[in-house]
C-alpha positions in Angstrom: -19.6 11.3 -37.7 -21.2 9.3 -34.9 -20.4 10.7 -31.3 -18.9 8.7 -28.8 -18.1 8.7 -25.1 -14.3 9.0 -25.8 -11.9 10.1 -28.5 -10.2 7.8 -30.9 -6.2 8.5 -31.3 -4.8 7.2 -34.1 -1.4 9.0 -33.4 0.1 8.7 -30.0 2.7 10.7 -28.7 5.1 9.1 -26.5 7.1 12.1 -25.9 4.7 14.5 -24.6 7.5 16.9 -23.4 6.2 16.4 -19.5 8.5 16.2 -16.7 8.1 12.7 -14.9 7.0 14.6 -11.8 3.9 15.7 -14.1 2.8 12.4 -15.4 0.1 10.6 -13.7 1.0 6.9 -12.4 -2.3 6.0 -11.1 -5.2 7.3 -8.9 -5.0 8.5 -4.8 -7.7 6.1 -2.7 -7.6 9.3 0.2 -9.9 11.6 0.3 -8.6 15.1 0.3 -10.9 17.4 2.1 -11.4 20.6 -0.9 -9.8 18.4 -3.7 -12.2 15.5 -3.7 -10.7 11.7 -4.4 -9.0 9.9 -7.0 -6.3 12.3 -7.3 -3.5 11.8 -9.5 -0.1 10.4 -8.1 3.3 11.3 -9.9 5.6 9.4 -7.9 6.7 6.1 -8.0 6.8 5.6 -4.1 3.6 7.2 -4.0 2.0 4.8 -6.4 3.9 1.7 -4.3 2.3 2.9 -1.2 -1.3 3.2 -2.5 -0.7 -0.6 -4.3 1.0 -1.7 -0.6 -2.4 -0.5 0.7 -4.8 -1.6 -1.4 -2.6 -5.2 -1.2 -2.9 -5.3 2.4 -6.5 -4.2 3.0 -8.0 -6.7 -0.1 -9.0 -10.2 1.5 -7.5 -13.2 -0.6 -10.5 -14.1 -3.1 -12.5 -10.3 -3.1 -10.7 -9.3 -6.3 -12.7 -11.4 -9.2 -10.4 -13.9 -11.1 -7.6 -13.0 -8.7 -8.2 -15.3 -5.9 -4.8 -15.4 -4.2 -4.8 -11.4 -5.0 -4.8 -10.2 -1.3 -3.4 -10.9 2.1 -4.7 -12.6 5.0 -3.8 -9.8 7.4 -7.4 -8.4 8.1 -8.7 -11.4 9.2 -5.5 -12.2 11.5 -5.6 -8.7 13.1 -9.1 -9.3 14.2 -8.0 -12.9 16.1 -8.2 -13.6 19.4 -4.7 -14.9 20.4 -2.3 -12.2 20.7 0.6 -14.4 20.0 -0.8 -15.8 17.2 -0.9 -12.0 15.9 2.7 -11.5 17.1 3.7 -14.7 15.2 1.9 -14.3 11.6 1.7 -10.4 10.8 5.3 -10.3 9.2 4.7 -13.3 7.6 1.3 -12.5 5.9 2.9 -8.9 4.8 6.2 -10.7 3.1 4.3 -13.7 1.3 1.7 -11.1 0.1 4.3 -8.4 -0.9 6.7 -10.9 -2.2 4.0 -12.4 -5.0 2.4 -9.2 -6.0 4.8 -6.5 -5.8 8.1 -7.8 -6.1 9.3 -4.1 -6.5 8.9 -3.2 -3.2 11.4 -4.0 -0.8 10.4 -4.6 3.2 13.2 -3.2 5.4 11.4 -4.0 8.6 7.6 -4.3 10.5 6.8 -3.4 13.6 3.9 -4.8 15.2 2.4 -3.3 18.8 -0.4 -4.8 20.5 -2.1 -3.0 23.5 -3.9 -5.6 25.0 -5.7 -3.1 27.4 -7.1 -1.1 25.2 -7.7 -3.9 22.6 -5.5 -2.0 19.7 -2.8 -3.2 16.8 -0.8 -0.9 15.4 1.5 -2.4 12.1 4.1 0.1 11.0 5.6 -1.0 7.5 9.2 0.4 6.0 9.8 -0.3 2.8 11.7 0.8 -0.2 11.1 1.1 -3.8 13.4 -0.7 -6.3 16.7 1.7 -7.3 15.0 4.7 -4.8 17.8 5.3 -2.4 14.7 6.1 0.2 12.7 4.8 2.1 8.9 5.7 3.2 6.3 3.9 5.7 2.7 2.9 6.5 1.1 2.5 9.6 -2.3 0.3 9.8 -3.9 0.3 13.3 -7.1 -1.8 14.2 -9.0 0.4 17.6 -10.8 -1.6 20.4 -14.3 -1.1 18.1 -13.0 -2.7 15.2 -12.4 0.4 12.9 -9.4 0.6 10.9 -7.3 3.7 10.1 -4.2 3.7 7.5 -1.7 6.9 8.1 0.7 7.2 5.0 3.7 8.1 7.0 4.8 10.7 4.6 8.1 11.8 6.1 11.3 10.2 4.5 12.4 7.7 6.6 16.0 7.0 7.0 17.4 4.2 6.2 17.1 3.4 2.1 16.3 0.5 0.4 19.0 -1.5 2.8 19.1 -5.1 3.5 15.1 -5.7 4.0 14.5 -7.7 7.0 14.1 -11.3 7.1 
C-alpha cells in the first residue's frame, strides 16, 4: 500500500454525533499568544466576522481570479481629503458586503476622523442572517500608517434590525 500525505475516506459520516458548538467552520487569522494561529472557529458570527475582515482588508484585484474580490476601503482610508473619507467609507463597506456576503446584515457604521492626530477609526455593527444578535468591528488607521482590527467581542444590542441605509 503506497503511503500518502493524507487518508482516503471512502465512507463519510455526516452525523458525527458533535454538537454545532464543536464543529469547526473555518480558521482564526489572530494570533493567540500560548495557542498559536489558525485556530478553529465554531460559531457562525465568529466565522462572519473573520470573512468581514478578511473582505475589508483584501484590495479589489489581490485575490487571484477574483478581481472584484475586495473592497476599496484601504486605499480610501489612507486619502488626503477628509470629506472624501467621510463621504465613501459606508459606501465602499455596503457595495463590498452586499456582493460577497450577502449573509451579513449592516445595522450601522461609524466613521471618526481625528484630524490632529491624523487617525480613522471605522466601527462596523452587523448581524448574521436569523441570529437575533448582533456583534462589531472596529478598524483604526494611526497617524504612522499602521492598522489595528479589534473584534469587538461583547454582544452588542440591538439584533439583526433594520440595517442602515
Amino acid at each position: 500500500m503506497p503511503y500518502f500525505g493524507y487518508e482516503i475516506v471512502e465512507d463519510i459520516d455526516v452525523n458525527t454525533g458533535l454538537n454545532p458548538g464543536e464543529i469547526a467552520l473555518g480558521t482564526s487569522f489572530n494570533f493567540v499568544q500560548g495557542q498559536g494561529a489558525f485556530l478553529p472557529i465554531n460559531l457562525t458570527q465568529n466565522q462572519a466576522l473573520e470573512n468581514l475582515k478578511h473582505l475589508l482588508l483584501t484590495r479589489k484585484g489581490e485575490i487571484y481570479q477574483k478581481p472584484t474580490f475586495g473592497s476599496d476601503l484601504l486605499t480610501l482610508i489612507f486619502e488626503h481629503t477628509i470629506e472624501e473619507i467621510k463621504i465613501n467609507v459606508q459606501d465602499i463597506i455596503k457595495e463590498a458586503v452586499g456582493l460577497w456576503m450577502s449573509y451579513i446584515d449592516i445595522i450601522d457604521i461609524l466613521t471618526n476622523i481625528d484630524e490632529n492626530n491624523s487617525s480613522i477609526d471605522i466601527t462596523i455593527r452587523f448581524a448574521v442572517n436569523d441570529i437575533p444578535s448582533s456583534t462589531a468591528v472596529g478598524i483604526s488607521v494611526g497617524s504612522g500608517g499602521t492598522i489595528t482590527v479589534n473584534n469587538i467581542t461583547a454582544e452588542v444590542p440591538g439584533g439583526s434590525g433594520t440595517p442602515s441605509n
